[in-house]
Every structure is written in C-alpha cells, then in structure tokens.
C-alpha positions as CSV (number, residue, x, y, z in Angstrom):
1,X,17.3,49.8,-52.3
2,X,19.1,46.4,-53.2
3,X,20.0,44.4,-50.9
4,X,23.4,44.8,-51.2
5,X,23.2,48.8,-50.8
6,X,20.9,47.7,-47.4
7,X,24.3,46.1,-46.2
8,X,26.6,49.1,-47.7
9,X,24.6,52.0,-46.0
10,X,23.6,49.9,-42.6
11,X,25.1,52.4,-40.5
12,X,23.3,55.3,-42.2
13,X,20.3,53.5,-42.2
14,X,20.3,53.1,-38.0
15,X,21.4,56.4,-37.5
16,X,18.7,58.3,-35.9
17,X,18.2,61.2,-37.6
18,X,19.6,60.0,-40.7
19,X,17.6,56.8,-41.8
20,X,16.5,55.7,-45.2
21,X,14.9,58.9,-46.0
22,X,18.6,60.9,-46.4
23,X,20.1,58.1,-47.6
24,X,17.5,57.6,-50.8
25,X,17.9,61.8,-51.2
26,X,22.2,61.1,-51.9
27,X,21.4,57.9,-54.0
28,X,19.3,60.9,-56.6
29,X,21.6,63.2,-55.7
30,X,24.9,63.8,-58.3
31,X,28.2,65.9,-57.6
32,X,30.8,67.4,-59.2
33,X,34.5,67.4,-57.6
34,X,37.0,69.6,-59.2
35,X,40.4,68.8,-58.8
36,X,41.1,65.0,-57.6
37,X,44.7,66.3,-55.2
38,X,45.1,66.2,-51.7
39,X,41.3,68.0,-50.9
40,X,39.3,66.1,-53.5
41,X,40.8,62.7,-53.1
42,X,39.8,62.9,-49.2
43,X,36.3,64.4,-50.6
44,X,35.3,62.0,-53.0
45,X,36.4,58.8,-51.0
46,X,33.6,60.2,-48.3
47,X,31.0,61.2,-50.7
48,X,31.5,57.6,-52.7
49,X,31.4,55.9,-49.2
50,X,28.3,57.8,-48.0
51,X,26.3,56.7,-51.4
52,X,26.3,59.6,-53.6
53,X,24.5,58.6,-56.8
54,X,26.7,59.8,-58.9
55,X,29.7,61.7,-58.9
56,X,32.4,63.5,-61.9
57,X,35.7,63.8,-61.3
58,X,37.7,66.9,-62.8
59,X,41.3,66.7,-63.4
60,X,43.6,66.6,-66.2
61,X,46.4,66.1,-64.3
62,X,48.7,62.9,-63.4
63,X,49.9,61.4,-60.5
64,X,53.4,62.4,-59.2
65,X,55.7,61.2,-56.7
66,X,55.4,64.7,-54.6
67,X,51.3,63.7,-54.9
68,X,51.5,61.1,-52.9
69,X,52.9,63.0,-49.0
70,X,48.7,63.7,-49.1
71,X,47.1,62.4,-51.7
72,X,46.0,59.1,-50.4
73,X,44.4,57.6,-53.7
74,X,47.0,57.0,-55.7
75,X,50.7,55.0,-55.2
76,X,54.0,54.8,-56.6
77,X,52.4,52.1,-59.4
78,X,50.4,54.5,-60.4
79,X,52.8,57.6,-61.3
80,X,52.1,59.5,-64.6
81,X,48.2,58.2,-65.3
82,X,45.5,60.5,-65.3
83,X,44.3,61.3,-61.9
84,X,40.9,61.0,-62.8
85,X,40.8,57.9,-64.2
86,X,42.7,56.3,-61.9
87,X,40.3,57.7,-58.8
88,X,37.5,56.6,-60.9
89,X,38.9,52.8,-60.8
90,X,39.9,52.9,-57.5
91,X,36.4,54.7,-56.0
92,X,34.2,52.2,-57.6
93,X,35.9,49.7,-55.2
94,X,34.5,51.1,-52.7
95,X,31.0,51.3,-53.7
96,X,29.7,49.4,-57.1
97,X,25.9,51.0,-56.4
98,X,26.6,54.5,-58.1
99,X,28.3,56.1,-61.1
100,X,31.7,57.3,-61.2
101,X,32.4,59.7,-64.0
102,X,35.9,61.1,-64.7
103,X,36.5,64.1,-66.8
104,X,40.2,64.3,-68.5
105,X,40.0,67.8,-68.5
106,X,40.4,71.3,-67.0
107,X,38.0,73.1,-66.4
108,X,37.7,76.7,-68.5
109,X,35.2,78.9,-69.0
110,X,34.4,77.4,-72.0
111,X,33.4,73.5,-70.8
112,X,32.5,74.5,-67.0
113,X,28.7,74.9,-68.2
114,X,28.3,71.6,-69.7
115,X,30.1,70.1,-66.9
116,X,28.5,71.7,-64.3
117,X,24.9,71.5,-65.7
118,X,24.6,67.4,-65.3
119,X,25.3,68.2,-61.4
120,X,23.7,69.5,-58.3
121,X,26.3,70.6,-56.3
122,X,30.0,71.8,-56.6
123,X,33.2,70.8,-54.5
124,X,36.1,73.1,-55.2
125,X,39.4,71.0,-54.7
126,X,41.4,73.5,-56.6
127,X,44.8,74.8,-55.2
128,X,45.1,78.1,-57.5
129,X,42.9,81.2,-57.2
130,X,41.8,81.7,-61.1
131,X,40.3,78.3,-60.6
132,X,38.6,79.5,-57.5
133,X,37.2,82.2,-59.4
134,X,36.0,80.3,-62.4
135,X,34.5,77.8,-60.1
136,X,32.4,80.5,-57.9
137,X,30.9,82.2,-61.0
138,X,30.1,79.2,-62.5
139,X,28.6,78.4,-59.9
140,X,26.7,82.1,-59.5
141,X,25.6,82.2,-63.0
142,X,24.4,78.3,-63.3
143,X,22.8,78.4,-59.7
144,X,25.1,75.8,-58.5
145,X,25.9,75.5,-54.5
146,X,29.5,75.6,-53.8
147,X,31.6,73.4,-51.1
148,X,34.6,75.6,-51.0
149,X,37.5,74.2,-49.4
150,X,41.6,75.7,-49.1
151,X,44.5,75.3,-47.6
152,X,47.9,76.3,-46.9
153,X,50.9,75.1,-44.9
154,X,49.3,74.6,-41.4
155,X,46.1,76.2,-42.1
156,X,42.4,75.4,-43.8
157,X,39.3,76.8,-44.7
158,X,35.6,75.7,-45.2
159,X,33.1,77.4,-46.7
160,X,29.4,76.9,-48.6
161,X,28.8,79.4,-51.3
162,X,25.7,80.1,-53.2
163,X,23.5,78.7,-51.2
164,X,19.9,79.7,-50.7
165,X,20.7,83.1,-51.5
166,X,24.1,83.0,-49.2
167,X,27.2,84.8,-50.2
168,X,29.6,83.8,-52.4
169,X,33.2,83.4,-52.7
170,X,34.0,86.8,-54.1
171,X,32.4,88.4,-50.9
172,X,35.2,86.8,-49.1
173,X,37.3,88.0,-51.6
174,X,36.1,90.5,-54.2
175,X,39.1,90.7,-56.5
176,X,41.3,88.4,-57.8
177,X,44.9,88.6,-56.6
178,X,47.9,88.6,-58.4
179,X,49.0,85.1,-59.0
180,X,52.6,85.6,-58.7
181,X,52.0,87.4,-55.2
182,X,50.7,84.0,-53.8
183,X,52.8,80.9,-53.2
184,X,51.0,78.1,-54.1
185,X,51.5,74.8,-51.6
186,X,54.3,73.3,-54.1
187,X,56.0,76.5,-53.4
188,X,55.4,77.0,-49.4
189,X,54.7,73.4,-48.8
190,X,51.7,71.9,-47.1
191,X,51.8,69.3,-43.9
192,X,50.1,66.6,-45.7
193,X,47.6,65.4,-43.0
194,X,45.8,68.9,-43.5
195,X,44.0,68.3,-47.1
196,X,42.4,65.4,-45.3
197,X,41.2,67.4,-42.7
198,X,39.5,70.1,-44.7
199,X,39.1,67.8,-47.2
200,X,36.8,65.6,-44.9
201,X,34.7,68.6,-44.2
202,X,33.7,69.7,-47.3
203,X,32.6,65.9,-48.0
204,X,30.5,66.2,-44.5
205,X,29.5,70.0,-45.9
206,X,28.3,68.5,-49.3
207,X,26.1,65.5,-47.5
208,X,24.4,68.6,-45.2
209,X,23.2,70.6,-47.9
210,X,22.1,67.1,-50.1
211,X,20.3,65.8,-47.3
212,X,19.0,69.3,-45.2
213,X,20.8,68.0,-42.4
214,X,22.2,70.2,-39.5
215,X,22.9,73.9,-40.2
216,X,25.6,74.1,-43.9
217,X,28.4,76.8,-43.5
218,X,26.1,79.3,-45.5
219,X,27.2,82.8,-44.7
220,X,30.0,81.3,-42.3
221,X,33.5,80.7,-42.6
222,X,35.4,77.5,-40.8
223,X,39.2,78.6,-39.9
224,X,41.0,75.4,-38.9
225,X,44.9,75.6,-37.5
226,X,46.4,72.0,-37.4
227,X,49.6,72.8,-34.8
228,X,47.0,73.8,-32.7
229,X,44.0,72.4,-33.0
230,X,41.8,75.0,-33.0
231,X,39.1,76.3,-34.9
232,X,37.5,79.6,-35.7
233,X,33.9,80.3,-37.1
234,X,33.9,84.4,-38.6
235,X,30.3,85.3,-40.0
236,X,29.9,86.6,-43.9
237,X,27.5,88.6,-45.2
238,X,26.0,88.7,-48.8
239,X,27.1,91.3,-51.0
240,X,24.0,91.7,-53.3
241,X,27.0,92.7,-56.1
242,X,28.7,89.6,-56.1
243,X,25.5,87.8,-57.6
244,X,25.3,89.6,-60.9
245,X,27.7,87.6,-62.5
246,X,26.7,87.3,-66.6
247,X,30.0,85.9,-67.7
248,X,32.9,84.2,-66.6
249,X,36.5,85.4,-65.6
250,X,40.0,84.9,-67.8
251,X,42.5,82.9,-66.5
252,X,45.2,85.0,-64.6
253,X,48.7,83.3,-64.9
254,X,52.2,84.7,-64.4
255,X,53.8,82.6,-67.6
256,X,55.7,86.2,-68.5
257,X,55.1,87.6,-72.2
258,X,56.5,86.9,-75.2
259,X,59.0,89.6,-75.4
260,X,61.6,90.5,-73.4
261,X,62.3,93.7,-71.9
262,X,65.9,94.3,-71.4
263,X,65.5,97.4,-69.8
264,X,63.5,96.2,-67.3
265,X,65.3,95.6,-63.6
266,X,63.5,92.3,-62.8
267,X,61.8,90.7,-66.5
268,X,59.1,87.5,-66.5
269,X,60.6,84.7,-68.9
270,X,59.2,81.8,-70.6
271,X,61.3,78.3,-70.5
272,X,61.5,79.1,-74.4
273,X,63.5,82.4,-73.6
274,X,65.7,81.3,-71.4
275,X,66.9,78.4,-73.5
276,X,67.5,81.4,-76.2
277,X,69.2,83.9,-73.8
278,X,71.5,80.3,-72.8
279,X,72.6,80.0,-76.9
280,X,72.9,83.9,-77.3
281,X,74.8,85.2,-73.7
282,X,78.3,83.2,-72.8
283,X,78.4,85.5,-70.1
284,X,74.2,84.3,-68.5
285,X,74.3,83.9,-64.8
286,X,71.9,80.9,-63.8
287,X,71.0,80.8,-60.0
288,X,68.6,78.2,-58.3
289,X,67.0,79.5,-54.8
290,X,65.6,75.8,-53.9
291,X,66.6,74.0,-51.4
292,X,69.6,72.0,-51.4
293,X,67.0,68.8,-51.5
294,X,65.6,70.0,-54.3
295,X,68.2,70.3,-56.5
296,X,69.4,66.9,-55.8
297,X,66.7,65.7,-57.7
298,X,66.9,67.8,-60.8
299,X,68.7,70.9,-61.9
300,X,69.7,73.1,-64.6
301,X,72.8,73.3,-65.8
302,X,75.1,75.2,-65.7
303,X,73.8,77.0,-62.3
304,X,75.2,78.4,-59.3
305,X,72.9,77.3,-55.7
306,X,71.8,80.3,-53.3
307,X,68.5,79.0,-51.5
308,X,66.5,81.4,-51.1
309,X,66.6,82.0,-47.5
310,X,70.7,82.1,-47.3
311,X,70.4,84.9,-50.0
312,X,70.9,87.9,-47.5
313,X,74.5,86.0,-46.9
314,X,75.5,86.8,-50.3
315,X,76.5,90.1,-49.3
316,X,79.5,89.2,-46.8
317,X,80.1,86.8,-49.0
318,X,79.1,82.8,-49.7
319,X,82.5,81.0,-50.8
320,X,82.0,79.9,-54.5
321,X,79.1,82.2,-55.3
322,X,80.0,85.1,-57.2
323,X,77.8,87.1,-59.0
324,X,78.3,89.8,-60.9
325,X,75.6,92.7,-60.7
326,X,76.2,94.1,-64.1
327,X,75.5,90.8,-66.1
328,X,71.7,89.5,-66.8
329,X,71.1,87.2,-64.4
330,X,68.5,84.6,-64.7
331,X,66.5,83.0,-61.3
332,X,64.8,80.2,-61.2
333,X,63.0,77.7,-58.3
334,X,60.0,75.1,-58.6
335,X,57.4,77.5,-59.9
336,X,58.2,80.9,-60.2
337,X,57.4,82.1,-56.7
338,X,60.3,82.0,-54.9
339,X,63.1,82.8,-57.6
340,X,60.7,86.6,-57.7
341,X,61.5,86.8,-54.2
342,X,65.1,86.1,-54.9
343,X,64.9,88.5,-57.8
344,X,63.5,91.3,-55.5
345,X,66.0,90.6,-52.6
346,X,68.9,91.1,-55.6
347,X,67.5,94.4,-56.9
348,X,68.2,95.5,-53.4
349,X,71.6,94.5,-53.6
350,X,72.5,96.3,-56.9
351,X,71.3,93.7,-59.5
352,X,70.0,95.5,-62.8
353,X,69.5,92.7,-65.3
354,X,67.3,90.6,-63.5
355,X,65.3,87.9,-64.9
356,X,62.9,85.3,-63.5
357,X,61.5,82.1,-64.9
358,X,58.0,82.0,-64.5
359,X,57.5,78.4,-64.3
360,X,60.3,77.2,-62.8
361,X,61.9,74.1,-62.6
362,X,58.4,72.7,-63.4
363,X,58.1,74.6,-66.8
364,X,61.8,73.6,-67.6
365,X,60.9,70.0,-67.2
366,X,58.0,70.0,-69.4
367,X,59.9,71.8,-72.1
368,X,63.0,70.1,-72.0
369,X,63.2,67.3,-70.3
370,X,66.3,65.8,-72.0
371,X,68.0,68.9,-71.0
372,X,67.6,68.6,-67.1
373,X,70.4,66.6,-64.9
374,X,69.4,64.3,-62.3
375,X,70.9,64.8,-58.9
C-alpha cells in the first residue's frame, strides 16, 4: 500500500482480526450500489471509508429538497443534479485511493448485465419492489451475492442473498406484489434516521462477505424496529426453485392504461387524461387527499381538499366540501397510493365515476409543471 492508504486504513490495519490481509482483499475487491437515497448514501460512505477498490453508483435520479430529511450526501446547493454524480464528487473526498464510478442510469433488464458483470458484489438501495426483483435475478442468473437492505416508516430489514448457495430474495418473497397495494416511503413516510441504520448494515454486511469475516446474514433475516430498539433474527431456507432463473422480470408499475373505462367504478389515469377529461367535463370534480402541508406547497387547480384520513367525515358532512356522487370524480395525492385508498373509501359511500391518478402530484409536476400553483 502507499503510504498515504497506511495512514487512511490505520485503524483497520491494528485491528486484530482484521489487519492488512482484509484490508488488501477490499482494495481488489469492486461493488455495485444501486440506488444512491437514503440506504445507499449511508452504504457507500462506509464502503468508500473502509477502502473498497472500486465502487459504481446507480441512479438516475436528482437530488430533491424531500431527499435531504435522510439522505445525508447531498444539500440544498445541490438540488436538481444527478445523484450519482454528485455522490461520486463528494465520496472521492473521502478517500482519493480507489475508483468512484457513477452510472446515470436505471437499471433495466436490458443494462443490469453489463453493469453488474464489472462487479463482485451487489448492494440493493432500491425503495420499489420491481427493482427488488430485477436486482435478485440479476443477481441469480450472473452469480452475483446480494446485500439486500429495506425499509419502511419505523422498521428495517437486512438480508444477504445468493450467497454460497444461500437463498434468495424470492424465497422471502416468491411473487411479486401489486405495486399499487404497497405505499412506497414518499407515500407512508419514513423517520429519516432509519435508512442510516439499515443502511450502515448492509455496508458492514458487504465488507463480511469481501473479507470472510464473521458469519454474513446468509439464510437469515435481520428485523430492526427503531421506537424500540429491538432486533429480530428469523432463519430462511433455500428454495431450490428460486435459483432457476434464465431471464429477467418486466417492470410492474401502476401508471394506468391508455384508455379509459368509463364504466368502470374506480379507473387508473395518466396525467395526460386527466388534463383531457379537465378541457372535455365543466362539471370534473378534483379532490386532493394529502395533507394540508402538502398542498401548501403545490396543488392542482381547481381542487377541493379531503385528506385522506378525515374522509370518513365526509358523510356527516365537512363544511365547503360537496361532492356529488353521480359526477366523475377525479383523486389524486403524491403518488397514486393514497388517492386509491380515497377512491375505495368513496365507492363505499356511493361514488360510481371514480377515477384515480396514478402518479399523483409527482406525475402532474413532471407533465405540467407550468400548470401547478404554489402554495
């Protein structure tokens, strides 16, 4: 080593148990983070601080304000530039003596192979399940071991798949679910100190398996609750099934289909149909279930305000919200997952002409951004 990677990795290097050996087996050792949010930004600042060779960064996303409650790479200057770039710049800070490598991309079926092939290990910082599912049988068919890591409001998970003939994430969980069944954490909300957490672990997870330290979470699952501090270890077994993966799953989303159904009680839309059904129906009803915080940033107008958990009140009455049940009525919230709620809850009180947008606020905003008003 050079002398200045002697001074860097001192603390490794007197570790008993650790020494130069481990530390010369990360230095040829090369990983692939996907997803540089509030898991992978805790990730890669321990696997870059622990002297990874090298290490790619996966995102094609870019930094925003919401980001920033748990994503501890990035600040305010650095709002709207590529995730993975700016990780990249900032990581190298920490430790000139390897290669940073970010990828401005997504990963689909069709790039994960040539992606994942110039790496020797996986860490999944993903927040959506058809990710998850690419990722794992990627990983299955290229013989890749998997740091899986998740979480969700209060609550984490750690895993290591597809290693040394271990199980893998689909013997957790076999199937895919339906994505619009799911909130995801801009929908349900996460306490921000959590990704860091689990985050952390799946960087101490990755250095285990590099190294052959310790005993990795093969064939175990790591339940962590934050309010209480606890954690729970629940054994997995292989499912011989799950390994004969020879191709690689479609996305599942929920951005609704390109015609709409008006005979349909509760119908997907797009941010393209709604904009139509707004020209062709003077008598659309618009309703936002967010929270009143929410829509003090940005709304669409004209709307009428129900969040979603004051909905049941609509029934006695809410003073200035009337609705009529016989007129299409069109939902809407951050990303789809709540306003189907709402939609479900008004089908129970007699709506027929139900209609939620898939993407939400999020899609609107992307789509028509001039059209939005601010607070």
């Amino acid at each position: 080593m050079k002398p200045g990677e002697i001074e860097q990795y001192q603390r490794h290097l007197s570790l008993d148990g650790f020494g130069e050996q481990n530390q010369q087996k990360l230095k040829e050792s090369s990983v692939l983070v996907v997803g540089a949010g509030g898991l992978g930004c805790p990730a890669l600042q321990y696997l870059v601080g622990a002297g990874v060779g090298r290490i790619g960064i996966v995102d094609d996303d870019k930094v925003e304000i919401s980001n920033l409650q748990r994503q501890i790479l990035f600040s305010h200057a650095d709002k709207g530039k590529h995730k993975s770039k700016i990780a990249a710049s900032k990581l190298s800070g920490i430790n000139p003596f390897i290669k940073i490598e970010p990828h401005t991309v997504r990963l689909t079926k069709e790039n994960c192979e040539s992606l994942l092939n110039d790496y020797d290990l996986v860490v999944d910082g993903t927040d959506n399940f058809s990710s998850r599912y690419l990722i794992n049988d990627a990983c299955v068919l290229f013989n890749k071991p998997l740091i899986h890591g998740s979480i969700n409001r209060f609550e984490g998970m750690v895993s290591v798949f597809n290693y040394q003939s271990g199980p893998t994430y689909r013997c957790l969980f076999p199937e895919q679910p339906d994505p619009t069944s799911i909130p995801s954490c801009a929908e349900a909300g996460v306490l921000g100190v959590l990704p860091g957490i689990i985050g952390s672990m799946q960087a101490m997870e990755a250095i285990k398996v590099l190294t052959g330290l310790g005993t990795p979470l093969s064939g175990k699952v790591l339940l962590y609750n934050a309010l209480n501090q606890s954690t729970q270890v629940i054994e997995l077994s292989v499912d011989p099934q799950n390994k004969l993966i020879d191709s690689l799953p479609e996305p599942m989303t929920h951005c609704g289909s390109s015609l709409i159904d008006y005979h349909a009680v509760i119908q997907e839309i797009s941010e393209i149909q709604l904009q139509e059904m707004m020209l062709a129906d003077s008598n659309l009803q618009i309703l936002d279930v967010r929270e009143s915080w929410e829509r003090e940033l940005v709304s669409i107008q004209p709307s009428l305000h129900v969040p979603l958990g004051n909905l049941p009140l609509l029934q006695n009455g809410i003073e200035g919200i009337e609705l009529d049940p016989k007129k299409n009525l069109v939902v809407y919230c951050k990303a789809g997952i709540r306003s189907r709620t709402a939609c479900e809850t008004l089908q129970n009180f007699g709506h027929s002409n139900l209609f939620n947008l898939s993407n939400g606020m999020d899609g609107w905003m992307g789509t028509f951004p001039d059209s939005i008003t601010i607070g």
